[in-house]
N, C-alpha and C positions, 0 to 999 in steps of 0.2 A: 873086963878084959879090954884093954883099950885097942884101938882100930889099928891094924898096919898100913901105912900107905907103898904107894907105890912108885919105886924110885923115878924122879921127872929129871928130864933129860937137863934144862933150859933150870936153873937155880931161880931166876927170877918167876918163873910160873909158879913156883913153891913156895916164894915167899910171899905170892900176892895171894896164896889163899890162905897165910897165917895172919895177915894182917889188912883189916878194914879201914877204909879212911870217913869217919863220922863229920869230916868238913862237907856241908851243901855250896854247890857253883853258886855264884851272886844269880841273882834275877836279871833275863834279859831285857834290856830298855826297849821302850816301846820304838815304833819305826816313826820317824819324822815326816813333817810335812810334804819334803823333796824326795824321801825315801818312798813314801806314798803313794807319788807323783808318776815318780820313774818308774815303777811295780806297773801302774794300770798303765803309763804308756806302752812298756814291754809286754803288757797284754794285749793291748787294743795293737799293737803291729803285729803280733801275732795271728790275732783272726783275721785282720783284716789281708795278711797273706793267704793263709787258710783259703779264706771267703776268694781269694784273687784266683788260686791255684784251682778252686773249683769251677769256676763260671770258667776259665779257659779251657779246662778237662773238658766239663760236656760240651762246651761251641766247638771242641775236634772231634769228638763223639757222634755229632750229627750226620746223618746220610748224605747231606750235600756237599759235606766239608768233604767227607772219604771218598765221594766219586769225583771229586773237583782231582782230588788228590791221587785218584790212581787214573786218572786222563794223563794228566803231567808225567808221570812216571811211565806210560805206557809208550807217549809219545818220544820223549826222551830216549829211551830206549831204541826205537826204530832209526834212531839215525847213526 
């Protein structure tokens, strides 16, 4: 008894499950020397942002940063 399908809205969804396509994509080329290059410098700027965004994190993290910093604001204020 053969299978009923169920009617699809969209013709082309219907026809992409009657028909497979047995072509494989070409193989992708390897990356070049500059392509290489440009990869680990877009890394290495990355951590070394990273690495930046942290060391300034904790130096405002510190106790003396934050009372330096609500002196100013306190003072400021009174006037």
């Amino acid at each position: 008894m053969p299978r009923r399908r169920e009617p699809v809205p969209f013709a082309f969804v219907a026809e992409a499950d009657r028909s497979r396509s047995n072509v494989t994509p070409p193989p992708r080329e390897a990356p070049g020397r500059t392509q290489r290059a440009a990869r680990g410098l877009v890394g290495l700027a990355l951590a070394a942002g990273l690495l930046t965004s942290l060391l300034l994190g904790v130096e405002a993290l510190r106790p003396e940063h934050a009372s330096a910093t609500s002196q100013q604001s306190g003072s400021s204020a009174g006037r």
